[in-house]
C-alpha positions as CSV (number, residue, x, y, z in Angstrom):
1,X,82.1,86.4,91.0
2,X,80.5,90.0,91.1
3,X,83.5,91.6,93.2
4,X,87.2,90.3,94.2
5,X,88.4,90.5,97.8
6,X,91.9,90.1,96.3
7,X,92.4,87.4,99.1
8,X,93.1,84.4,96.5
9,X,93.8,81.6,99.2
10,X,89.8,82.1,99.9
11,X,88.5,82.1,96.0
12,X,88.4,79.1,93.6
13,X,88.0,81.4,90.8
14,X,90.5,82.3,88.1
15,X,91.6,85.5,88.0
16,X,90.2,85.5,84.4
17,X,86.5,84.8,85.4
18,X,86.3,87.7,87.9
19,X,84.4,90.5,87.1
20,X,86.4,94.0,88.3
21,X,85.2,95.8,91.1
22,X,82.7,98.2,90.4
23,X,83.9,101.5,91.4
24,X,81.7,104.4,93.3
25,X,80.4,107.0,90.9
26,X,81.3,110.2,91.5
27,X,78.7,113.4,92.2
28,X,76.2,114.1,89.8
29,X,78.2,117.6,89.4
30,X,81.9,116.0,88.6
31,X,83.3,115.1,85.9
32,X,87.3,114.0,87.1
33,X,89.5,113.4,83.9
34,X,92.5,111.5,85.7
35,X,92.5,110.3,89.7
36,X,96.1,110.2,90.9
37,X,96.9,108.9,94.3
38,X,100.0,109.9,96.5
39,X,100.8,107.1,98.9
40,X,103.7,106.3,101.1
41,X,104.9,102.9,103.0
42,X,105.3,104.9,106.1
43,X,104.3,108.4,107.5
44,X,107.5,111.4,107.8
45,X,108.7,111.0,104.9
46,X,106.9,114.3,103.3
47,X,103.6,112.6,101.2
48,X,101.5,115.6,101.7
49,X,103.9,118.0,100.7
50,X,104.7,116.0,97.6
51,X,100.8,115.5,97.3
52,X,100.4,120.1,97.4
53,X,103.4,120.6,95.2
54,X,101.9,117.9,92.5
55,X,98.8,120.0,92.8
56,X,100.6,123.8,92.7
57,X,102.9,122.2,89.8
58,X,100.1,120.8,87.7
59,X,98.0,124.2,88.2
60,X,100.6,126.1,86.8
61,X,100.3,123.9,83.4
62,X,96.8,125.3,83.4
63,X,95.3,122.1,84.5
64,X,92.2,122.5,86.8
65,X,93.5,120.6,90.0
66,X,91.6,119.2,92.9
67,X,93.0,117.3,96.3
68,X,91.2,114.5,97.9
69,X,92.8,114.7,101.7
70,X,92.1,110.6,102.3
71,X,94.6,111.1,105.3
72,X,91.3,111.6,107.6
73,X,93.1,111.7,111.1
74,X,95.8,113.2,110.4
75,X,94.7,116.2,107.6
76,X,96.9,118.3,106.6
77,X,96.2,119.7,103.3
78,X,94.3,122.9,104.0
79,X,96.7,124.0,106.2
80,X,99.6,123.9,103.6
81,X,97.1,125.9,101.1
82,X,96.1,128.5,104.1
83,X,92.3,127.5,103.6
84,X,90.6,128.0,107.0
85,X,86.8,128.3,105.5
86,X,84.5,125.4,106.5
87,X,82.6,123.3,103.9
88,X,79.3,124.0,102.9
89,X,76.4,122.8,101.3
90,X,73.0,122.0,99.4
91,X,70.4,119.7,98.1
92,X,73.4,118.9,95.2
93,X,75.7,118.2,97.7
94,X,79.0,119.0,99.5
95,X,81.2,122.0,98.0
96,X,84.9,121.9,98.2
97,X,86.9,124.7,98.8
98,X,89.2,126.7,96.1
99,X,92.7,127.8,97.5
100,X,94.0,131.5,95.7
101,X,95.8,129.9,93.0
102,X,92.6,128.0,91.4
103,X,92.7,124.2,93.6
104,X,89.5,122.9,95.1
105,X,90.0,120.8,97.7
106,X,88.2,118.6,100.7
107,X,89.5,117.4,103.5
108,X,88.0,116.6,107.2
109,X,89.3,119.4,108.8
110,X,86.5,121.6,106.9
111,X,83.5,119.4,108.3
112,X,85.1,120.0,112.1
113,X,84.0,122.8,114.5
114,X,87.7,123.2,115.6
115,X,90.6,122.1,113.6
116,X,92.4,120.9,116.8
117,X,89.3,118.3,117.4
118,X,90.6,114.8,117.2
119,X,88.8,112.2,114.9
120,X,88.2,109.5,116.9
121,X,86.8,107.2,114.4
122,X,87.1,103.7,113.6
123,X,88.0,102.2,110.4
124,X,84.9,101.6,108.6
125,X,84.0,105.3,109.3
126,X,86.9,106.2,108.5
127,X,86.6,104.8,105.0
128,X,83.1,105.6,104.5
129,X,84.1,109.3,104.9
130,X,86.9,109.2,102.0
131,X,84.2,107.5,99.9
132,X,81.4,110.2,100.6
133,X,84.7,112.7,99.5
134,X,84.1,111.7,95.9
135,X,80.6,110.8,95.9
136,X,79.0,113.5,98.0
137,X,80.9,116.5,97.0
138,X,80.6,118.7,93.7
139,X,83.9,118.5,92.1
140,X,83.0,120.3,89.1
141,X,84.9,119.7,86.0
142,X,88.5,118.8,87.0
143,X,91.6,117.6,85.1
144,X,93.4,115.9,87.6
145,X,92.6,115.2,91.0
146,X,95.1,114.5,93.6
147,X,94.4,112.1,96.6
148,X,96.4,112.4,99.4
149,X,96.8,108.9,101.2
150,X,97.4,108.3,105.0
151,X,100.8,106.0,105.2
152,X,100.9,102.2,104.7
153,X,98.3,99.6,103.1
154,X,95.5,99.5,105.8
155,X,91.7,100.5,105.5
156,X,91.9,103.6,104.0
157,X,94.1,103.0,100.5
158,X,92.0,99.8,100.4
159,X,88.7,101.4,100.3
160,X,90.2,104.3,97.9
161,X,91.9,101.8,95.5
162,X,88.7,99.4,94.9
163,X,86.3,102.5,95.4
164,X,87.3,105.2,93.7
165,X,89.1,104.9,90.0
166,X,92.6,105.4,90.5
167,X,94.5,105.7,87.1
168,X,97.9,105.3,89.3
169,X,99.9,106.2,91.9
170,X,102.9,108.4,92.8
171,X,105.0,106.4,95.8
172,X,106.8,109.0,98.5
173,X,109.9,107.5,99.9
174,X,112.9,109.0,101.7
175,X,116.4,107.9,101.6
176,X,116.6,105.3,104.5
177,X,117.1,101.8,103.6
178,X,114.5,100.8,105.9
179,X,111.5,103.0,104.0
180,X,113.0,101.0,100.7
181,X,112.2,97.8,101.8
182,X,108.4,99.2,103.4
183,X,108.4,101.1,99.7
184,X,107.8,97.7,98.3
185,X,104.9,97.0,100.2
186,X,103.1,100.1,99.1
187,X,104.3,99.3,94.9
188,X,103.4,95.4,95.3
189,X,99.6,96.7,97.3
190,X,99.4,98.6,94.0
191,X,100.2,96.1,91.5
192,X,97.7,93.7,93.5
193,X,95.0,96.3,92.9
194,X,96.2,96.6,88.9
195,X,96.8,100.3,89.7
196,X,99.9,101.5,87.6
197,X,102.8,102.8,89.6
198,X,103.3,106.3,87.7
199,X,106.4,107.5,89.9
200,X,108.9,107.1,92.7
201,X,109.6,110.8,94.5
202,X,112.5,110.3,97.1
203,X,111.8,113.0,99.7
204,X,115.0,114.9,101.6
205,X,117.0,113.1,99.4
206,X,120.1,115.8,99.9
207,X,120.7,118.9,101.6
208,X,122.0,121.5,98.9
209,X,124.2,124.3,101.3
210,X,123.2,127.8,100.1
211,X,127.2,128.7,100.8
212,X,129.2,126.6,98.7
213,X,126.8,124.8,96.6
214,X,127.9,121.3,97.8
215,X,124.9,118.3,98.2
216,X,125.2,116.5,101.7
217,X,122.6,113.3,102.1
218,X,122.1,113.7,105.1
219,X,119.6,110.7,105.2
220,X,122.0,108.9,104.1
221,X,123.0,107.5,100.4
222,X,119.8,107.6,97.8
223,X,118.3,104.2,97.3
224,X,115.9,105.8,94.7
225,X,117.7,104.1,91.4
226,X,118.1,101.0,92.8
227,X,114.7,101.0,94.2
228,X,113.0,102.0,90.7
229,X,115.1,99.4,89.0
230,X,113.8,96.4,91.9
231,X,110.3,97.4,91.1
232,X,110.3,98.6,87.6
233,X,109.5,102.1,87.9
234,X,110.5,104.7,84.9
235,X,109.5,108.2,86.4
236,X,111.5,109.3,89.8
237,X,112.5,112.5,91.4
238,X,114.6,113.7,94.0
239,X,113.8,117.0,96.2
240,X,116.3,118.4,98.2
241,X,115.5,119.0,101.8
242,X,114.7,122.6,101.7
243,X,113.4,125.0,104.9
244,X,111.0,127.0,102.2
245,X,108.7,124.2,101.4
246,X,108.5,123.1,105.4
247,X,107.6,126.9,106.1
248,X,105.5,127.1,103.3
249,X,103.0,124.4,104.2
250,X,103.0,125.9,107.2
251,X,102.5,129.0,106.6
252,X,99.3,128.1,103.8
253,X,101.7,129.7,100.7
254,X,102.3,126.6,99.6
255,X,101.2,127.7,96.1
256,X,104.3,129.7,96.3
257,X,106.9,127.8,96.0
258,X,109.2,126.3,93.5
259,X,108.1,123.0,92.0
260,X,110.5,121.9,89.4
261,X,111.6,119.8,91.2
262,X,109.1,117.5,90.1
263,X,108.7,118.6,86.4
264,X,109.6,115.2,85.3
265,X,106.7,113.6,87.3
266,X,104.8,116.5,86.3
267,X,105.3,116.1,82.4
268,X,104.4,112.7,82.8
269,X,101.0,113.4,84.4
270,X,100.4,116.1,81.6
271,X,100.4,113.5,79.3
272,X,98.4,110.8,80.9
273,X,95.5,114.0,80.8
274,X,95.8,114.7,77.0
């Protein structure tokens, strides 16, 4: 077989006479060390933010960082980093834009007229768009690129995950047993795709009181151990519920804010790079 569907009940081949999917090549002008995508099982739980402070955090090591916005009708990634500029181009292709602090990034808001307009698109557009985001555009040379995911396991985190090469994934989850269980969807798409599942980041995980010092979970009690444990997951992190990263993103300073939070994740993403 030249590709796999990853629909076994429609093949007769084994596994081990498939050929792997061969994956886009990126612009003439990239060269992308490590692809990292952020991914969640359902939307609110805080992906892009996770996705921004990965970036911010990673920046700060001295890594060159870029984010792929893959979340196509709902974009909010240059709003987080304050970038308002429109995207721009030549015969070499489409140019990403670079926040203050150093990160280039693309997203569909920056090929709209208005950022208010409303992508009415369908799937394979949709798809076809994310795709042109890492074979149109001139990355440059970039350590690590983030790529924020829309929720779930539909069209888009298909087309991204046998398109583009992913070296892994960082899952967003919140403390709710519900997202848990849709958690599990997100890991087992993953480990259908053979995409290593680097970490597990439980989002709003507690509320730390600025008074007294006392942690409330307000979302309830933290699944994240037992989660990491049902899926075999090393890495996780837990970030507080905190008003300065929601006003942050939406005042564009999110390359302000504190990240070590995620240092763990972070150090394990240094190393992956080299």
């Amino acid at each position: 077989m030249t590709e796999c569907n990853h629909n076994c009940s429609q093949c007769g081949a084994k596994c081990g006479e498939r050929k792997e999917i061969q994956k886009d090549a990126p612009n003439a002008g990239s060269k992308i060390k490590k692809v990292i995508a952020v991914v969640s099982g359902k939307g609110g739980v805080g992906k892009s933010s996770v996705t921004s402070m990965l970036a911010v955090a990673m920046n700060r090591r001295g890594r060159k960082t870029a984010v792929l916005d893959a979340d196509i009708t709902g974009p909010s990634i240059p709003k987080a980093f304050g970038v308002t500029q429109k995207a721009f181009g030549n015969e070499k292709g489409i140019f990403p834009a670079e926040t203050d602090g150093g990160i280039e990034i693309m997203s569909v808001n920056m090929l709209l007229e208005n950022d208010t307009d409303p992508v009415l698109w369908r799937g394979p557009v949709i798809g076809g768009t994310v795709r042109q985001f890492w074979t149109d555009v001139v990355w440059g040379d970039i350590d690590m690129m983030f790529v924020d995911m829309p929720p779930g396991t539909g069209d888009v985190p298909l087309t991204v995950f046998q398109s583009l090469p992913v070296d892994g994934i960082v899952v967003v989850t919140s403390p709710q047993e519900l997202v848990s269980m849709i958690v599990g969807k997100a890991v087992k798409m993953a480990k259908m795709m053979n995409i290593p599942v680097i970490a597990l980041v439980e989002n709003m995980s507690y509320f730390k009181c600025p008074d007294c010092g006392r942690e409330y979970e307000i979302f309830g009690k933290s699944h994240l151990k037992k989660t990491a444990v049902e899926y075999g997951i090393e890495h996780t992190a837990r970030l507080p519920i905190d008003p300065a990263v929601a006003a942050a993103c939406d005042a564009g300073t999110v390359e302000e804010i504190n990240t070590a939070a995620l240092d763990s994740v972070a150090d394990v993403l240094e190393k992956m790079i080299g």
